[in-house]
N, C-alpha and C positions, 0 to 999 in steps of 0.2 A: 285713447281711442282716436282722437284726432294725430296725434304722430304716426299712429296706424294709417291712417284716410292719406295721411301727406306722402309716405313713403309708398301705399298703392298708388296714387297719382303719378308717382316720379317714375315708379317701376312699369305705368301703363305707357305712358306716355314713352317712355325709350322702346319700350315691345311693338308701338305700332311705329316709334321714329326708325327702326331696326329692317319694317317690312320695307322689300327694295320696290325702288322708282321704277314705274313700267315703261316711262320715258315716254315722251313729248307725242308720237307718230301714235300711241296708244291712248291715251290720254283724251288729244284731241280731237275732232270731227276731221274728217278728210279733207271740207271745205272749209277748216277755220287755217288746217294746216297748211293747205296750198294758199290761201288768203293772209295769213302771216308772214309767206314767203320760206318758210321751212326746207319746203320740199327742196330747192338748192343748195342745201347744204351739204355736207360730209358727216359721213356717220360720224368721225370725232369731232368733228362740230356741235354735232348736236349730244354727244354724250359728254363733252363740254358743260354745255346750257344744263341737262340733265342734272349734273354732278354741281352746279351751283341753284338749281331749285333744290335741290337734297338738304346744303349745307344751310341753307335759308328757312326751310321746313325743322331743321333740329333745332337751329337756332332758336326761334322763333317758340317750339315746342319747351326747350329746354329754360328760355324765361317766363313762361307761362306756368310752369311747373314750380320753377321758385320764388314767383309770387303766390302762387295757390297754398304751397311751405308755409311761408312768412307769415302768410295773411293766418292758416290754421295755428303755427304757432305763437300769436300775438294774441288771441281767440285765445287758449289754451291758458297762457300767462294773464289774461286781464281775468279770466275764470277762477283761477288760482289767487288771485291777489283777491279777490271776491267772497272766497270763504269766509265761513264766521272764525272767530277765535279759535273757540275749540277744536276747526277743522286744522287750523294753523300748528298748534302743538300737539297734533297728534290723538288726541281725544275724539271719540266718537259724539257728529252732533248731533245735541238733544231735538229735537223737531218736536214743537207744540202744536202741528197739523194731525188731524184726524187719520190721514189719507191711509193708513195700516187696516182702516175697517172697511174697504173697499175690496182689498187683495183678497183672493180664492183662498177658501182653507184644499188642506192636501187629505183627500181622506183614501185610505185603503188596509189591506189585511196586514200584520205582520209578519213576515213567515219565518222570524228568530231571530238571536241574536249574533250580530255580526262580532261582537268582542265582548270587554266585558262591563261597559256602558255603550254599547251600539248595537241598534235591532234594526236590522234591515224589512223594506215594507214587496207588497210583491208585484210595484213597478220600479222596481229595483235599485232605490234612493236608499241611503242609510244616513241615520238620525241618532244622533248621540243626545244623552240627558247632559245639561249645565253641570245638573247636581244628581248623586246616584238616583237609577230606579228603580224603587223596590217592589214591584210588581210584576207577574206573571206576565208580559205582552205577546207571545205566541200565540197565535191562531186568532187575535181578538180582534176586532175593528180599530182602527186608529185613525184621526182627525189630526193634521198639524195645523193649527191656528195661529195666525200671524199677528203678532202683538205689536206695541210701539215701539220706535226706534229701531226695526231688524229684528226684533226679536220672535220666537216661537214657544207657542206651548202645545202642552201636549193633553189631547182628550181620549180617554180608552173606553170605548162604547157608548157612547154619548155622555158621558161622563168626565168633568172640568177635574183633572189629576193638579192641577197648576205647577206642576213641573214643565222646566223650560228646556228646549231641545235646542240646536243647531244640526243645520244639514253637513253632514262629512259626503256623501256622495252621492 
């Protein structure tokens, strides 16, 4: 996510550094322009000046942008060295926080099965069992309830089946 944020930054940043300079005569007030002494110049004079406020403006842009990089990917990396172990080798981590019984259960109809462990519901998520299901779920009420660590069970008419689901879609 944050290498996402870094490279939209770098890709806004050149889109607006890209929009061209309207140049000095536009920019300024009429009286800032004659009070700078502008007005004597030569158009390549002044498209001159122009074309080094440009190069000053990228500049400028273009290390702003690779500090705002750095800084997200150093974020990223002290994040990463901050996981627990488990998260380290690959193992999903355990979390002795509650926070699973706070999240919405998913409740709605089933309207079949999409394979042959997957029944689709009829806001059109599809939900596969861990382990076979051996029950009729067409037409019936279906509750997905969020258990610990990521996990899902599954309820058919108010009814605790404790077979455990994941979302396919």
């Amino acid at each position: 996510m944050k290498t996402l944020l870094a490279l939209f930054l770098l890709t806004a940043a050149t889109a607006f550094a890209e929009s061209p300079f309207p140049g000095l005569k536009i920019v300024m007030t009429p009286e800032e322009y004659a009070r700078a002494g502008l007005d004597g110049l030569t158009p390549d004079q002044l498209s001159v000046i122009d074309a080094a406020i440009v190069r000053h403006y990228l500049r400028t842009v273009k290390v702003e942008a690779t500090q705002q990089a750095e800084q997200l990917t150093q974020q990223a990396l002290t994040e990463e060295r901050d996981k627990s172990f488990l998260a380290r080798v690959g193992l999903p981590d355990i979390s002795l926080s509650q926070d699973w019984k706070t999240l919405p259960s998913v409740k709605a109809r089933c309207t079949g099965w999409a394979s042959g462990n997957s029944f689709k519901l009829d806001n059109d998520q599809v939900w596969e069992g861990v382990e076979p299901i051996r029950m009729e779920l067409s037409g019936r009420e279906i509750e997905i309830q969020p258990r610990p660590n990521g996990g899902f069970a599954l309820v058919v008419d108010g009814k605790n089946t404790t077979m455990r689901v994941i979302r396919v879609k």
